[in-house]
DOLOPA-257970 format. One record per residue (C-alpha): residue number from 0; residue in three letters; z, y, x. Coordinates in Angstrom, 2 decimals. Layout:
<pts>
   n res      c3      c2      c1
 NUM ALA       Z       Y       X
...
</pts>
This chain:
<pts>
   n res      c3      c2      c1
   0 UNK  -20.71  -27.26   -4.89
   1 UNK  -22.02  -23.62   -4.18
   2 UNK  -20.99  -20.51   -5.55
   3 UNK  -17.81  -22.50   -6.88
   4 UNK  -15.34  -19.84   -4.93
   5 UNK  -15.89  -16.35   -6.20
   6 UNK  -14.67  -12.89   -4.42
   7 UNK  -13.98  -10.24   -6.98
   8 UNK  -15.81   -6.52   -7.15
   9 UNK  -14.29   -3.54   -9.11
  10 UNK  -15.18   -0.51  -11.65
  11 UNK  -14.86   -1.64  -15.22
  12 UNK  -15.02    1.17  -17.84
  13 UNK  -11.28    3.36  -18.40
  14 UNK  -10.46    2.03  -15.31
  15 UNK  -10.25    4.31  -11.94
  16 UNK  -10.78    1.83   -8.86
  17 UNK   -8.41    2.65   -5.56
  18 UNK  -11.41    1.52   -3.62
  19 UNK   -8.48   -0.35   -1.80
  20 UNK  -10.83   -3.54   -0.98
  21 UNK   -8.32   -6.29   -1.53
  22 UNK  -10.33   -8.08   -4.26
  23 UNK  -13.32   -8.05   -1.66
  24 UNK  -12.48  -10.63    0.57
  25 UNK  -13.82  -13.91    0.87
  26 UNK  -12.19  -16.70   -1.06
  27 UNK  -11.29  -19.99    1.31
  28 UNK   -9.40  -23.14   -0.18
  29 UNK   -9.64  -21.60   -3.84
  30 UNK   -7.31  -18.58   -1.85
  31 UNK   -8.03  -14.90   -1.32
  32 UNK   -7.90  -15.06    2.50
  33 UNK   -8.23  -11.97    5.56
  34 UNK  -12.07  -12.11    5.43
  35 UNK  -13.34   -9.02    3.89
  36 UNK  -17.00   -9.41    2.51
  37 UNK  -19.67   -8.66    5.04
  38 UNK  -20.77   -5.60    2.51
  39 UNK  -17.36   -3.93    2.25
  40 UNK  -17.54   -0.94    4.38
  41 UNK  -13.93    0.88    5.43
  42 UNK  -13.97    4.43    5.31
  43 UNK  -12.59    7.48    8.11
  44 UNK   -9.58    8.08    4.65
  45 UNK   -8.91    3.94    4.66
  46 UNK  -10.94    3.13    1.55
  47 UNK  -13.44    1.32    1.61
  48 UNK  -17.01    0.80   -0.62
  49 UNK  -19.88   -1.70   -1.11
  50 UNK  -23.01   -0.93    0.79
  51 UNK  -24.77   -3.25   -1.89
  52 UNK  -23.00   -2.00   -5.38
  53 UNK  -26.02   -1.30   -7.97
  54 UNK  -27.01   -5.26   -7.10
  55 UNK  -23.72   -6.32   -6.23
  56 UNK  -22.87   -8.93   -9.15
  57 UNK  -23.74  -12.67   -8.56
  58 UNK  -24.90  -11.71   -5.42
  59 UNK  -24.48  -14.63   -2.66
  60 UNK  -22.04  -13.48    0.03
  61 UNK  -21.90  -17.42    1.75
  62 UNK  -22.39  -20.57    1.02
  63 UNK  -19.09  -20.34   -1.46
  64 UNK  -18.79  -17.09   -2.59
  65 UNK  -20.70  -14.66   -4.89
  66 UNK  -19.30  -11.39   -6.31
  67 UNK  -17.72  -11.29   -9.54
  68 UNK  -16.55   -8.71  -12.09
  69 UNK  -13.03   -8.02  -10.65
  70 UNK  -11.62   -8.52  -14.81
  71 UNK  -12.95  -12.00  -14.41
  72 UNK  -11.28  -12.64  -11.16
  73 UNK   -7.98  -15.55  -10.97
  74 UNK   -5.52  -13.24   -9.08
  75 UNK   -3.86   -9.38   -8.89
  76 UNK   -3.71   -7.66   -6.14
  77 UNK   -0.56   -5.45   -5.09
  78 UNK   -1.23   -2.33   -6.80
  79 UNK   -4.73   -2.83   -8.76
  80 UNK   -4.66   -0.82  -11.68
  81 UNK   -7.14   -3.77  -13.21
  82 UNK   -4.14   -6.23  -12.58
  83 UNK   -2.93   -7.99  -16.18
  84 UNK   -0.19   -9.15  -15.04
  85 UNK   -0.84  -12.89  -16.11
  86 UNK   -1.99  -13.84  -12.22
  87 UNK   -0.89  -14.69   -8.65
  88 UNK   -0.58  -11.45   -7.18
  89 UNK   -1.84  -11.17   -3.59
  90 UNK   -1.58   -8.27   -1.11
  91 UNK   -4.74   -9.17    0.96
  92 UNK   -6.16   -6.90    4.26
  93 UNK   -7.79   -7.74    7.45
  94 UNK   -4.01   -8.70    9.00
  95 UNK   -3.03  -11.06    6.40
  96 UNK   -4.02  -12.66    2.69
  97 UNK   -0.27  -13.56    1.27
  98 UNK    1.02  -13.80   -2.38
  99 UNK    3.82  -12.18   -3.21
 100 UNK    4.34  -12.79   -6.62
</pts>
């Protein structure tokens, strides 16, 4: 059953990224959840980055979770621009991992 949870990773073409990290935490129970991956950095402005990006994709984060493009991901996040608006929406950080919508 590995790799059958997937956490999501951003920058698609057109798109501008808020290098927010809410698509980069872990996935638990088929749920975005308050673990960030162990490769998303947070930066002195509150943005973060991935200290592994050119080799990021597929890449195994745990024993459930590899990184995804974020288009291919099954939720939103509150205030994505790559959200489509079809999805759970989820506002997820390091205090809490809620859907609100």
């Amino acid at each position: 059953m590995s790799f059958d949870r997937q956490v999501q990773v951003f920058l698609e073409p057109g798109i501008t990224c808020k290098n927010c990290g809410q698509c980069c935490h872990l996935l638990v129970n088929d749920e975005p959840s308050k673990i960030p991956c162990k490769h998303l950095l947070r930066q002195s402005d509150d943005t973060t980055r991935c200290n592994i990006y050119t080799n990021r994709l597929s890449t195994p984060l745990d024993s459930w979770n590899r990184c995804i493009l974020r288009k291919d991901s099954e939720f939103d996040y509150e205030g994505c621009p790559y959200n489509t608006g079809d999805k759970p929406v989820y506002r997820t950080n390091e205090i809490e991992a809620k859907r609100i919508k």
